[in-house]
PDB file with SEQRES, HELIX, SHEET and CRYST1 records, atoms N, CA, C and O in Angstrom:
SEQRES   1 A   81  UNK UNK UNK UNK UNK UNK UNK UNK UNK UNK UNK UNK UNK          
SEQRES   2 A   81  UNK UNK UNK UNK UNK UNK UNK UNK UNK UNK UNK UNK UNK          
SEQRES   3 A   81  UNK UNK UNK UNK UNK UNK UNK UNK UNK UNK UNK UNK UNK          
SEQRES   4 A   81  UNK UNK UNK UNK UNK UNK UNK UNK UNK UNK UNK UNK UNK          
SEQRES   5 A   81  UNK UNK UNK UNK UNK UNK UNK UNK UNK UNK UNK UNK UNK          
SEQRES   6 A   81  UNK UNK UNK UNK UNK UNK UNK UNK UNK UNK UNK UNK UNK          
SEQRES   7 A   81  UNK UNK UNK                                                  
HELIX    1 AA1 UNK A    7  UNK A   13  1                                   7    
HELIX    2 AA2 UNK A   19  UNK A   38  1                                  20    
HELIX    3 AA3 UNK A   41  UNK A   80  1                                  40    
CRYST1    1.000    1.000    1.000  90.00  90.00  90.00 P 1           1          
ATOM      1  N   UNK A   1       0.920 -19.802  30.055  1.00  0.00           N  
ATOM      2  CA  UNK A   1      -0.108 -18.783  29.965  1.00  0.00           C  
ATOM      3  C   UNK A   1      -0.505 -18.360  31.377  1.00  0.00           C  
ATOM      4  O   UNK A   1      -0.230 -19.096  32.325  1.00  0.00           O  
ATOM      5  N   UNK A   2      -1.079 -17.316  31.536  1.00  0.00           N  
ATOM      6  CA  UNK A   2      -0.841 -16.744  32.905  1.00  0.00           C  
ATOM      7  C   UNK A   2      -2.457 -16.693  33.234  1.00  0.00           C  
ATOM      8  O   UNK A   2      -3.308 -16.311  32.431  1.00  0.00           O  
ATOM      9  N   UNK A   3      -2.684 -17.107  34.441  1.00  0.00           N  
ATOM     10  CA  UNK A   3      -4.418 -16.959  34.628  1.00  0.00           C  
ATOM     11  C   UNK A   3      -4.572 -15.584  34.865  1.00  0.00           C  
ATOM     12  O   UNK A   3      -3.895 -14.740  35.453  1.00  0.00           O  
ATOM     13  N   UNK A   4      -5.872 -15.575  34.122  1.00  0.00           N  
ATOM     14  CA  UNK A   4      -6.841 -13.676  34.628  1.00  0.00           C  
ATOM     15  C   UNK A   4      -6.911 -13.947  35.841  1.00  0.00           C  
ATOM     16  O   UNK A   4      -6.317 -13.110  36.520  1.00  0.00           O  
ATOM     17  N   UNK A   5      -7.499 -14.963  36.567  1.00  0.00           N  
ATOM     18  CA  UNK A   5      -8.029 -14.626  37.924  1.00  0.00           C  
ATOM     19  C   UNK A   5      -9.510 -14.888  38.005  1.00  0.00           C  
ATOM     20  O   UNK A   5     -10.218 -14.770  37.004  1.00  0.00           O  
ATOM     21  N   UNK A   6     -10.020 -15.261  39.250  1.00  0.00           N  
ATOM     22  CA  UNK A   6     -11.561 -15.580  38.982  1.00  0.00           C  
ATOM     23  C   UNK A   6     -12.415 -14.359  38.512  1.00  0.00           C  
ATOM     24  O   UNK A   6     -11.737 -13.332  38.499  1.00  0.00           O  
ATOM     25  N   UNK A   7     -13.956 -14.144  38.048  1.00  0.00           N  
ATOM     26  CA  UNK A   7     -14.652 -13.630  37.643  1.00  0.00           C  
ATOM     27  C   UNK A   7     -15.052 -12.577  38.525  1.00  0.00           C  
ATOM     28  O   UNK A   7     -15.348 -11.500  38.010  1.00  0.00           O  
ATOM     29  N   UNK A   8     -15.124 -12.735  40.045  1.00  0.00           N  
ATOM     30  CA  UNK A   8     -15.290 -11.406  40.776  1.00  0.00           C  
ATOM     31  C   UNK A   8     -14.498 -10.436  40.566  1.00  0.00           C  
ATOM     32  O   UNK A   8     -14.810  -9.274  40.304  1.00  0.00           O  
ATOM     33  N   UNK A   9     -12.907 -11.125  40.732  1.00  0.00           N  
ATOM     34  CA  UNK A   9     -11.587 -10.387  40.934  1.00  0.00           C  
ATOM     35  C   UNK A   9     -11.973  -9.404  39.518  1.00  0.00           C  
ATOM     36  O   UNK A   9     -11.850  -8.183  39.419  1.00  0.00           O  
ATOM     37  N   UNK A  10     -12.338 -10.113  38.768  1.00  0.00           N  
ATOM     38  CA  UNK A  10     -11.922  -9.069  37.089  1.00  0.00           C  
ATOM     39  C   UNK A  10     -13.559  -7.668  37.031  1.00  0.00           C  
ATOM     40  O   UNK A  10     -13.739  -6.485  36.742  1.00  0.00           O  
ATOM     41  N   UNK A  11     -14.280  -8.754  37.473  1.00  0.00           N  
ATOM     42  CA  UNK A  11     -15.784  -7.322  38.072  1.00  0.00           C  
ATOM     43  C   UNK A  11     -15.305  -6.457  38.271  1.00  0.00           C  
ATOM     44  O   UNK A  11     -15.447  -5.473  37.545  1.00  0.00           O  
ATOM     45  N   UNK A  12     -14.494  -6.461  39.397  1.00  0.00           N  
ATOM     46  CA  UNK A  12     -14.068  -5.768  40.375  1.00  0.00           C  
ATOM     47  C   UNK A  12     -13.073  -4.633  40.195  1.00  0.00           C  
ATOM     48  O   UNK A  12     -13.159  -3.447  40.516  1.00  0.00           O  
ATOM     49  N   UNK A  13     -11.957  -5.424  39.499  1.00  0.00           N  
ATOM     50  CA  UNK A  13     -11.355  -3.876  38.602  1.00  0.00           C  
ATOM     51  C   UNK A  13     -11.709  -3.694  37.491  1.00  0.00           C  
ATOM     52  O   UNK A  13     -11.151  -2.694  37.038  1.00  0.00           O  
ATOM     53  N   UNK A  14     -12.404  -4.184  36.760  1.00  0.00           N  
ATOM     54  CA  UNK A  14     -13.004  -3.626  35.296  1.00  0.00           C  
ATOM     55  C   UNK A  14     -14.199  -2.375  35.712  1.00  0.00           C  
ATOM     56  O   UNK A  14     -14.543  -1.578  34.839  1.00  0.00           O  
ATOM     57  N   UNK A  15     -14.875  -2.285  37.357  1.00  0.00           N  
ATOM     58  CA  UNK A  15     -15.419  -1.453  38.230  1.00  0.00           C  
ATOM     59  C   UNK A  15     -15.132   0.358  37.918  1.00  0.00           C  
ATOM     60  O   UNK A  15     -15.674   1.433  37.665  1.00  0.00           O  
ATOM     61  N   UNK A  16     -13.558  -0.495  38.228  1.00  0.00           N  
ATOM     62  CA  UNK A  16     -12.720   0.563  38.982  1.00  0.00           C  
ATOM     63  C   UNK A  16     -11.896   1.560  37.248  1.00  0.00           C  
ATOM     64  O   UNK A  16     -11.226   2.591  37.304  1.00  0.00           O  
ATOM     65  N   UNK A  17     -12.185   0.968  36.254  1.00  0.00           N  
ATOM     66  CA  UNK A  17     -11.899   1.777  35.278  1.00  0.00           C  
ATOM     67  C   UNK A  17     -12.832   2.822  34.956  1.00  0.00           C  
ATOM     68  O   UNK A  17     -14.041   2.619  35.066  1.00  0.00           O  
ATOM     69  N   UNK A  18     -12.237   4.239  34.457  1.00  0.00           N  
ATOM     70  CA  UNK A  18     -12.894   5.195  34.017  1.00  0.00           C  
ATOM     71  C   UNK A  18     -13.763   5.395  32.459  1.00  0.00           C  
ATOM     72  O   UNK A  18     -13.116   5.817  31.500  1.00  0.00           O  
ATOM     73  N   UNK A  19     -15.003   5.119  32.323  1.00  0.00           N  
ATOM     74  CA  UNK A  19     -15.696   4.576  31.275  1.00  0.00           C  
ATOM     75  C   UNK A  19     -15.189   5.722  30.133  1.00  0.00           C  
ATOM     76  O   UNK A  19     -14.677   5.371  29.070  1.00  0.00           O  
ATOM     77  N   UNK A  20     -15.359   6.846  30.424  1.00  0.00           N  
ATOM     78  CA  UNK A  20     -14.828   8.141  29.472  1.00  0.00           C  
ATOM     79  C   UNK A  20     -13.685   8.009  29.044  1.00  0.00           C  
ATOM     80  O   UNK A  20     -13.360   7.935  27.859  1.00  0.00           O  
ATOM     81  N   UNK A  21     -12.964   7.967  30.019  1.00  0.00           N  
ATOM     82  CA  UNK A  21     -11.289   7.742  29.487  1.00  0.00           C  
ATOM     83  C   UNK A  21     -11.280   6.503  28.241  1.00  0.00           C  
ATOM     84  O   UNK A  21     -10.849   6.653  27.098  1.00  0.00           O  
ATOM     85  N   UNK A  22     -11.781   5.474  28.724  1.00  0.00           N  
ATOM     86  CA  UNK A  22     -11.787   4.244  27.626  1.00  0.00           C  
ATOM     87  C   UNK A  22     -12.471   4.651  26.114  1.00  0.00           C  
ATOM     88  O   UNK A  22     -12.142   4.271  24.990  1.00  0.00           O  
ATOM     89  N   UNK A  23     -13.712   5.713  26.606  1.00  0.00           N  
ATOM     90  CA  UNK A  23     -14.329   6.291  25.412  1.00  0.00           C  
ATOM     91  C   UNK A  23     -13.581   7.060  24.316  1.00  0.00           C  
ATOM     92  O   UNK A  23     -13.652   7.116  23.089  1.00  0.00           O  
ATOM     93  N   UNK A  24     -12.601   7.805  25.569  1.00  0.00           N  
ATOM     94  CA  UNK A  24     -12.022   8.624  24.568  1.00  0.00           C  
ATOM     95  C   UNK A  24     -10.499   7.918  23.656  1.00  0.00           C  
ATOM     96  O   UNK A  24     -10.002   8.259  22.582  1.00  0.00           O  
ATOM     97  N   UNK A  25     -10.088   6.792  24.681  1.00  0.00           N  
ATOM     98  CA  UNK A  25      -9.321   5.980  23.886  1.00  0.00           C  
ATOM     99  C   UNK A  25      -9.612   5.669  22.436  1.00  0.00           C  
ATOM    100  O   UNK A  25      -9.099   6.215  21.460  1.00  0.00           O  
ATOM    101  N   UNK A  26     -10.616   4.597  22.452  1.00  0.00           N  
ATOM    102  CA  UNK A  26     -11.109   4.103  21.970  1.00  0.00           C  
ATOM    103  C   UNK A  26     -11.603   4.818  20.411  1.00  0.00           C  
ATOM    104  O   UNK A  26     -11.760   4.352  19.282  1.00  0.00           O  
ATOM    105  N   UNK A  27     -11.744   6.165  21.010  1.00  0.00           N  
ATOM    106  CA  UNK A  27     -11.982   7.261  19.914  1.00  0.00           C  
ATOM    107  C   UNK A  27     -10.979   7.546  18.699  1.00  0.00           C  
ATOM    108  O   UNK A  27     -11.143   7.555  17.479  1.00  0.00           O  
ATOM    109  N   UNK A  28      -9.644   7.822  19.698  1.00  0.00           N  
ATOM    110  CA  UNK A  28      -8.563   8.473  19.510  1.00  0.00           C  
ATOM    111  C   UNK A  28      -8.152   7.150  18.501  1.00  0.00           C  
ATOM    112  O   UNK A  28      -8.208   7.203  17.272  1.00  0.00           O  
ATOM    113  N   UNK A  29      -7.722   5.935  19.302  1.00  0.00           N  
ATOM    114  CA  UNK A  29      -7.654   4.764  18.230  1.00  0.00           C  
ATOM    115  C   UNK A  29      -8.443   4.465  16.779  1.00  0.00           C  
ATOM    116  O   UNK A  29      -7.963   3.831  15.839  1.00  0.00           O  
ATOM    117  N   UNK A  30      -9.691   5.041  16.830  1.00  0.00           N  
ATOM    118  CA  UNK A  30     -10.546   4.252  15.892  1.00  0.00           C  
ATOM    119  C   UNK A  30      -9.933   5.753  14.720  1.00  0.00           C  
ATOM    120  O   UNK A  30      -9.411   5.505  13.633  1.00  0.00           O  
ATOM    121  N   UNK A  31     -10.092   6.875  15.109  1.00  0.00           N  
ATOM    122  CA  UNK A  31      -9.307   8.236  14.111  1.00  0.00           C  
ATOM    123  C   UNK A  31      -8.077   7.785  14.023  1.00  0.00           C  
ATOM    124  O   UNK A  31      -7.704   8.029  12.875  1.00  0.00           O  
ATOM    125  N   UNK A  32      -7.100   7.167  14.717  1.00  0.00           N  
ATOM    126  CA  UNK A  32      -5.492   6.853  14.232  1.00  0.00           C  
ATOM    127  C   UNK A  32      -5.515   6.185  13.175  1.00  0.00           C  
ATOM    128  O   UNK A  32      -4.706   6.443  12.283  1.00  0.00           O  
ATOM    129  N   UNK A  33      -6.636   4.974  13.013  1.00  0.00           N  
ATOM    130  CA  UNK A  33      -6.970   4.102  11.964  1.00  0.00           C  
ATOM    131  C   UNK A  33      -7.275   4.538  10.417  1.00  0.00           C  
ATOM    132  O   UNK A  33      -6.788   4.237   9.328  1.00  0.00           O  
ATOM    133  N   UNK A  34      -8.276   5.356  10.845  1.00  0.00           N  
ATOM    134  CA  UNK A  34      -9.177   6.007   9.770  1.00  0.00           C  
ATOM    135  C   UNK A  34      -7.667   7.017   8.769  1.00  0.00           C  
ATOM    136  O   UNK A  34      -7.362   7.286   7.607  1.00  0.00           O  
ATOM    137  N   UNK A  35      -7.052   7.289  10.427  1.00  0.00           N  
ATOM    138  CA  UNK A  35      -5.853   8.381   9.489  1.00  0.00           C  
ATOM    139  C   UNK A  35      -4.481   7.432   8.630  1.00  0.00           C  
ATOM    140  O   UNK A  35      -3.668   7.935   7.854  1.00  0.00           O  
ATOM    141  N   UNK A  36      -4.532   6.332   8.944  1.00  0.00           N  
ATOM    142  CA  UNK A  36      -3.623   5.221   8.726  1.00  0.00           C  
ATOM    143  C   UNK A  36      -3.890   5.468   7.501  1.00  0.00           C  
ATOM    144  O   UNK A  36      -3.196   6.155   6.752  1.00  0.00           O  
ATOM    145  N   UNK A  37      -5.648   4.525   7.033  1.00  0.00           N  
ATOM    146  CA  UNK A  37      -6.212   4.258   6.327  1.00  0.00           C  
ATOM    147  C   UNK A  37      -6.392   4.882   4.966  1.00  0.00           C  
ATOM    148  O   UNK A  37      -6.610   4.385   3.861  1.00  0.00           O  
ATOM    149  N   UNK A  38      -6.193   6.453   5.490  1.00  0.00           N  
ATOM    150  CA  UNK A  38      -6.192   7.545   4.029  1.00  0.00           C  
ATOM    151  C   UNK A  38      -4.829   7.360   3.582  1.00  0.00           C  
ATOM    152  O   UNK A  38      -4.469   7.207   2.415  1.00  0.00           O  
ATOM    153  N   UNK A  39      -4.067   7.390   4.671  1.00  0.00           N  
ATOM    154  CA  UNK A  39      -2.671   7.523   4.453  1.00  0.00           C  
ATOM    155  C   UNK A  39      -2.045   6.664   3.485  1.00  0.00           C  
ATOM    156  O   UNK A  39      -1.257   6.964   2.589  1.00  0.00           O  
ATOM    157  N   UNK A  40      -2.701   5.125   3.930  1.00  0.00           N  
ATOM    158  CA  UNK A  40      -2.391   3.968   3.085  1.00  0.00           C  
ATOM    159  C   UNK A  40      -3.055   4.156   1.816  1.00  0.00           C  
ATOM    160  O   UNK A  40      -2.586   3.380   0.983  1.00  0.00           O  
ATOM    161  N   UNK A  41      -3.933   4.865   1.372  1.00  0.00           N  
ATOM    162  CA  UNK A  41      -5.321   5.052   0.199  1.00  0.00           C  
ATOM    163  C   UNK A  41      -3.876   5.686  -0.959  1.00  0.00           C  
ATOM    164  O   UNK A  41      -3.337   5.218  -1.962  1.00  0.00           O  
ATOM    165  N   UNK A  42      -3.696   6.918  -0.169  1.00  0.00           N  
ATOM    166  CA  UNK A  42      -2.867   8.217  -0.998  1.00  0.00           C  
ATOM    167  C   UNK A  42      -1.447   7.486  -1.148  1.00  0.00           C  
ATOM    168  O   UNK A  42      -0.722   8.051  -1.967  1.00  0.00           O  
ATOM    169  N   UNK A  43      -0.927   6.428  -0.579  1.00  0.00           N  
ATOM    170  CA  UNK A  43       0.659   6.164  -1.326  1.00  0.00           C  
ATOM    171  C   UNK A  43       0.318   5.098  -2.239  1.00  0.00           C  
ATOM    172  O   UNK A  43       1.101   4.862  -3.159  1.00  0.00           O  
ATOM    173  N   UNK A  44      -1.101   4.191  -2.072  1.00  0.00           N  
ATOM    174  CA  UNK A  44      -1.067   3.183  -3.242  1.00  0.00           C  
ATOM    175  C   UNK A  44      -1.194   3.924  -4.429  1.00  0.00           C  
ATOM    176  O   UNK A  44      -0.612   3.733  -5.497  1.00  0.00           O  
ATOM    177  N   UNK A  45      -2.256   5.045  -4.049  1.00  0.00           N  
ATOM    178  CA  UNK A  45      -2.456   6.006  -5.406  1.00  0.00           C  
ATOM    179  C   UNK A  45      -1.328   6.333  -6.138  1.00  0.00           C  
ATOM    180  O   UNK A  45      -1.077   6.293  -7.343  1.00  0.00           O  
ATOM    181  N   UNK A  46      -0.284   6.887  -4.503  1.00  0.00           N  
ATOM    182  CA  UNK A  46       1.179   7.455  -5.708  1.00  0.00           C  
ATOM    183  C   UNK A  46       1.620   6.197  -6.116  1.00  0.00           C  
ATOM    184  O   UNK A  46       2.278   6.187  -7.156  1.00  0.00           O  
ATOM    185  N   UNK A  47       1.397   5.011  -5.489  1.00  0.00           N  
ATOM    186  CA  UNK A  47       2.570   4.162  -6.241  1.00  0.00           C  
ATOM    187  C   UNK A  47       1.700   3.460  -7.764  1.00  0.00           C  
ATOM    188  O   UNK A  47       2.195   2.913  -8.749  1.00  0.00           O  
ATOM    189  N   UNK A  48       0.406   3.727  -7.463  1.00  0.00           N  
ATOM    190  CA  UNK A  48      -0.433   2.725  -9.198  1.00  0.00           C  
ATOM    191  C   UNK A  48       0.309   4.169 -10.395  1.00  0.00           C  
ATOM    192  O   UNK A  48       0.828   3.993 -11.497  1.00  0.00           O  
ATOM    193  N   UNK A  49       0.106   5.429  -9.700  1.00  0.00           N  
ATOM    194  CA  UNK A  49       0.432   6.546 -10.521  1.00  0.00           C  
ATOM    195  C   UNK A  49       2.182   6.208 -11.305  1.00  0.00           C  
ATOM    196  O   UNK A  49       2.523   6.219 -12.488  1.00  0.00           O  
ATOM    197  N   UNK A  50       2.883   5.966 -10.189  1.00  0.00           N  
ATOM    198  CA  UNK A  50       4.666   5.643 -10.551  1.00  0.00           C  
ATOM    199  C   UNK A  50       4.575   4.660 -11.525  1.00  0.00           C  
ATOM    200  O   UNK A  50       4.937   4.863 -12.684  1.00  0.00           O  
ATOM    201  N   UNK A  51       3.877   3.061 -10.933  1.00  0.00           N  
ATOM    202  CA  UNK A  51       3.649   1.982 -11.634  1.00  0.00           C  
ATOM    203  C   UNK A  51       3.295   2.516 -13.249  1.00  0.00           C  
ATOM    204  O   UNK A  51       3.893   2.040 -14.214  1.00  0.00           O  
ATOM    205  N   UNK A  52       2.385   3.421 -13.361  1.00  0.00           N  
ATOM    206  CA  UNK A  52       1.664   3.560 -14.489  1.00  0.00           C  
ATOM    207  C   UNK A  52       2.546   4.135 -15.512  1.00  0.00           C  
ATOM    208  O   UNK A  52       2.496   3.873 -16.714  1.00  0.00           O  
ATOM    209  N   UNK A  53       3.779   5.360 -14.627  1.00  0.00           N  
ATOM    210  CA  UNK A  53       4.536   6.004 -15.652  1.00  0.00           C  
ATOM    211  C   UNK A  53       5.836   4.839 -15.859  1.00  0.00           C  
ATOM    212  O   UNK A  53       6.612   4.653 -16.797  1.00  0.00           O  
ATOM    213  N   UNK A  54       5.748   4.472 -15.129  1.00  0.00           N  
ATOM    214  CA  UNK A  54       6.788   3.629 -14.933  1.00  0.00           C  
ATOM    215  C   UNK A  54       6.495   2.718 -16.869  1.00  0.00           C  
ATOM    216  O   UNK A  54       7.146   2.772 -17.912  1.00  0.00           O  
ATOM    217  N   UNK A  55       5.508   2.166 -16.559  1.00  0.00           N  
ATOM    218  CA  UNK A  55       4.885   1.202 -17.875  1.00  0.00           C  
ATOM    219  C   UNK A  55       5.215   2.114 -18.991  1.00  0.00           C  
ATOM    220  O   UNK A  55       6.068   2.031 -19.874  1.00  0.00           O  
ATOM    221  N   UNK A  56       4.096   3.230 -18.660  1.00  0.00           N  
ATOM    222  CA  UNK A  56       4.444   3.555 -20.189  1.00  0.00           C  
ATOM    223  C   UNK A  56       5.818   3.967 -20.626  1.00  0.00           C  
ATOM    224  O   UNK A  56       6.040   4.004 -21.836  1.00  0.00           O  
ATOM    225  N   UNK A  57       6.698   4.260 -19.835  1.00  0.00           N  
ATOM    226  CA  UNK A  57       8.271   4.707 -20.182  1.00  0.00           C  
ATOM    227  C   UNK A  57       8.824   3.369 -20.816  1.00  0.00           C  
ATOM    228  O   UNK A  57       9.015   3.485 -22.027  1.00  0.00           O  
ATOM    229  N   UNK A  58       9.118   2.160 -20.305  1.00  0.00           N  
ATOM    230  CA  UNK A  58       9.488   1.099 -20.633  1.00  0.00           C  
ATOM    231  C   UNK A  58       8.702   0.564 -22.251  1.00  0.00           C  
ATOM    232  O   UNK A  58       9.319  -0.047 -23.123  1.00  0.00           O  
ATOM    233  N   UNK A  59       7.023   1.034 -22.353  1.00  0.00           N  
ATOM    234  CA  UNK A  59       6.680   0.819 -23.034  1.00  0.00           C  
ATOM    235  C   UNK A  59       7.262   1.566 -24.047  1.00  0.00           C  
ATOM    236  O   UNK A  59       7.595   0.868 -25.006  1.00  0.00           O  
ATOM    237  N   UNK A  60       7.585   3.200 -24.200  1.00  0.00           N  
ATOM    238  CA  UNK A  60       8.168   4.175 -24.944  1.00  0.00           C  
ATOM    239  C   UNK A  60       9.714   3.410 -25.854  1.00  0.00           C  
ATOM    240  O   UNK A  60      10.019   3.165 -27.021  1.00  0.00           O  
ATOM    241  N   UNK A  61      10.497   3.228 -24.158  1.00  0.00           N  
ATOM    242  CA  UNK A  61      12.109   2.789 -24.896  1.00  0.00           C  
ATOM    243  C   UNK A  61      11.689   1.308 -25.593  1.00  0.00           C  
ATOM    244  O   UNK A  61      12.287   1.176 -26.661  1.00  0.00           O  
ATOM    245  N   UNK A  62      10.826   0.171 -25.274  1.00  0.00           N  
ATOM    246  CA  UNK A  62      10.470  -0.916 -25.807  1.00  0.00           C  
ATOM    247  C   UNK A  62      10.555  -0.538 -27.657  1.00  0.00           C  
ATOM    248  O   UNK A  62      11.380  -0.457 -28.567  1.00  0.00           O  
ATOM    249  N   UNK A  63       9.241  -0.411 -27.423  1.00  0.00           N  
ATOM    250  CA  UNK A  63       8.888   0.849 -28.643  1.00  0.00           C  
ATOM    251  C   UNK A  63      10.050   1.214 -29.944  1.00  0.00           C  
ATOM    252  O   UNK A  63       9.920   1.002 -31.150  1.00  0.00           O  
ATOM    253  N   UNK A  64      11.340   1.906 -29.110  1.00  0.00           N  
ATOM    254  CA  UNK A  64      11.819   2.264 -30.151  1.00  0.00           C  
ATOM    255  C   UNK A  64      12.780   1.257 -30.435  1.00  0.00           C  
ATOM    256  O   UNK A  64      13.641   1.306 -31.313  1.00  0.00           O  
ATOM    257  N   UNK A  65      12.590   0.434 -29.707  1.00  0.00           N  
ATOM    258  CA  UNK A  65      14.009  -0.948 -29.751  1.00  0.00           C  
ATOM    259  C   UNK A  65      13.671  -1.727 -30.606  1.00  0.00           C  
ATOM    260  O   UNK A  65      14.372  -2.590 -31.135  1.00  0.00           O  
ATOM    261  N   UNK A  66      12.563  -1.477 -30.805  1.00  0.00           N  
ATOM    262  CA  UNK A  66      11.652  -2.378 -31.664  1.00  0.00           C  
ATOM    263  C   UNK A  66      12.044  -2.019 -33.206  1.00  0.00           C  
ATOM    264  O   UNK A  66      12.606  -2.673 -34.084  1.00  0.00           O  
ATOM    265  N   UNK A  67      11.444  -0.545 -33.155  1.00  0.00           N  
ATOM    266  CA  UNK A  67      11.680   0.144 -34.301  1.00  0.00           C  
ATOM    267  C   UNK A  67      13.473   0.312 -34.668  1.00  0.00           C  
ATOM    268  O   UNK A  67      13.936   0.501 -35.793  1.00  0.00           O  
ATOM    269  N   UNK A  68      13.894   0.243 -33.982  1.00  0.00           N  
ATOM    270  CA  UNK A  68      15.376   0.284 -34.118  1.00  0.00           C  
ATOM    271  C   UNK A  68      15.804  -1.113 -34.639  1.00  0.00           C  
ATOM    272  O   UNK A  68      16.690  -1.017 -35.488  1.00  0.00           O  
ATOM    273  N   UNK A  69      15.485  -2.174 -34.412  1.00  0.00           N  
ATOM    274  CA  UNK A  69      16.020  -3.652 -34.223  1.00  0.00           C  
ATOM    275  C   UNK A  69      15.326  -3.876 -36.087  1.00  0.00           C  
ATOM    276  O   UNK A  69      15.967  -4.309 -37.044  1.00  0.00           O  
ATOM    277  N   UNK A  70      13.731  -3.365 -36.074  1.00  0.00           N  
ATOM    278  CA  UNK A  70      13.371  -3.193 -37.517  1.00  0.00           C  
ATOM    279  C   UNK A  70      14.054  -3.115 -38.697  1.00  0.00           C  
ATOM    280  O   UNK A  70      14.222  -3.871 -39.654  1.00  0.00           O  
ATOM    281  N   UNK A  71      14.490  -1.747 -38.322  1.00  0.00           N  
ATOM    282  CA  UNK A  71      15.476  -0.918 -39.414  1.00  0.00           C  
ATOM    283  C   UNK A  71      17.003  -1.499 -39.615  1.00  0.00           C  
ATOM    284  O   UNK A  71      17.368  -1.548 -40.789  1.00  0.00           O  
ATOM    285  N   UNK A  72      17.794  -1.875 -38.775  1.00  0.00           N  
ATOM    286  CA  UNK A  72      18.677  -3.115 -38.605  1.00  0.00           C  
ATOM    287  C   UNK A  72      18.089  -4.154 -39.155  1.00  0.00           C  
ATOM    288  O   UNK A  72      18.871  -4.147 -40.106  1.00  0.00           O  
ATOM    289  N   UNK A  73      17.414  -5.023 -39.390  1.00  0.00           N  
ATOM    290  CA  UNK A  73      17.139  -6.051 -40.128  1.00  0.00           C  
ATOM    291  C   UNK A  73      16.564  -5.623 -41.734  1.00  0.00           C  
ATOM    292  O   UNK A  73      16.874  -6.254 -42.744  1.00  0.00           O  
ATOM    293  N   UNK A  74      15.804  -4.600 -41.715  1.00  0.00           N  
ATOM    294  CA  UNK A  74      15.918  -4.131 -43.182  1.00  0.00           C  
ATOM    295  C   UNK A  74      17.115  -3.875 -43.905  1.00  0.00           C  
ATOM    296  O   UNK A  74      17.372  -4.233 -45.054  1.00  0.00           O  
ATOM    297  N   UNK A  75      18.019  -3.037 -42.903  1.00  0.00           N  
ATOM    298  CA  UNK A  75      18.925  -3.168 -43.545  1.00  0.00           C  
ATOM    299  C   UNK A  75      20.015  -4.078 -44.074  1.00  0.00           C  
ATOM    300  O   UNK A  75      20.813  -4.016 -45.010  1.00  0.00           O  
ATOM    301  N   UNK A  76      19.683  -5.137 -42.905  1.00  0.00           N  
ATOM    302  CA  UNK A  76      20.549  -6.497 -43.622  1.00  0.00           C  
ATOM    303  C   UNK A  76      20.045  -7.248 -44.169  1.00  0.00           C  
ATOM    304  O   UNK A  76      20.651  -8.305 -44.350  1.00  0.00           O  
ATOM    305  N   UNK A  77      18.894  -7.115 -44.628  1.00  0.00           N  
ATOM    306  CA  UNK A  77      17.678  -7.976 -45.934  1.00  0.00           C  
ATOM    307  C   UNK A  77      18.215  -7.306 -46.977  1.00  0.00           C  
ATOM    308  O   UNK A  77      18.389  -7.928 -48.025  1.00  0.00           O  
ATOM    309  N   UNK A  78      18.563  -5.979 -46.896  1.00  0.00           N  
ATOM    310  CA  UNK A  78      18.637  -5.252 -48.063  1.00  0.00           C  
ATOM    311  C   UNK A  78      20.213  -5.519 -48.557  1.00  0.00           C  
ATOM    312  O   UNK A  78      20.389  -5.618 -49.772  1.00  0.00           O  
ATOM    313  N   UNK A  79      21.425  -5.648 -47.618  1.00  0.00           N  
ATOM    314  CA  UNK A  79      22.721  -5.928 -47.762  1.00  0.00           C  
ATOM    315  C   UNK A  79      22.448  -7.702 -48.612  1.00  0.00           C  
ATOM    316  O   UNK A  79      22.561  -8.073 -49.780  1.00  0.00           O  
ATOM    317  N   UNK A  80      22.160  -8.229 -47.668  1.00  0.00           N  
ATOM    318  CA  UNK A  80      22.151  -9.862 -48.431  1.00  0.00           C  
ATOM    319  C   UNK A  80      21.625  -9.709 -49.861  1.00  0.00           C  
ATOM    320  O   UNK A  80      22.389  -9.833 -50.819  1.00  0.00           O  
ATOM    321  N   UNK A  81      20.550  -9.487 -49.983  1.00  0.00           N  
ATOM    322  CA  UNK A  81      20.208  -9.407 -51.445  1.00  0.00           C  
ATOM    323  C   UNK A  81      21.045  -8.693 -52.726  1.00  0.00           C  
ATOM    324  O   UNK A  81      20.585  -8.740 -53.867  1.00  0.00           O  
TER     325      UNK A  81                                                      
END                                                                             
C-alpha cells in the first residue's frame, strides 16, 4: 500500500484544487447516476413486462396441453370400455 504522505503535504495540494471544478464534477457524476438509475428503472420495467408475456404465453400453450392430453385420455377411457 502506498503512503498519502504527511498531513501538511495533503493541506497543501488539496489547497491547490479548484473548488468549482470539483463542484461541477461532482454534479455531472451525481446526474450520470440519477441517468443510470432511470435507465436501470425502464429495462426492469421492459423486462417484468417480457417476464409477464412471457408467463402468460407458456401459461396459454400449458393450457391447451392440458386440454389436449384431456381429450386423449377420454378418448382412451372411452376405447377401453
Amino acid at each position: 500500500m502506498t503512503e498519502l504522505g504527511d498531513t501538511a503535504s495533503l493541506k497543501a495540494e488539496i489547497a491547490t484544487y479548484d473548488k468549482d471544478e470539483i463542484d461541477q464534477y461532482i454534479s455531472a457524476i451525481k446526474n450520470e447516476i440519477k441517468m443510470l438509475n432511470d435507465h436501470t428503472e425502464q429495462l426492469e420495467s421492459e423486462n417484468t413486462e417480457k417476464d409477464i408475456n412471457y408467463v402468460e404465453s407458456f401459461i396459454r400453450i400449458y393450457e391447451s396441453k392440458i386440454i389436449e392430453q384431456s381429450d386423449e385420455m377420454e378418448r382412451l377411457f372411452s376405447e377401453v370400455q
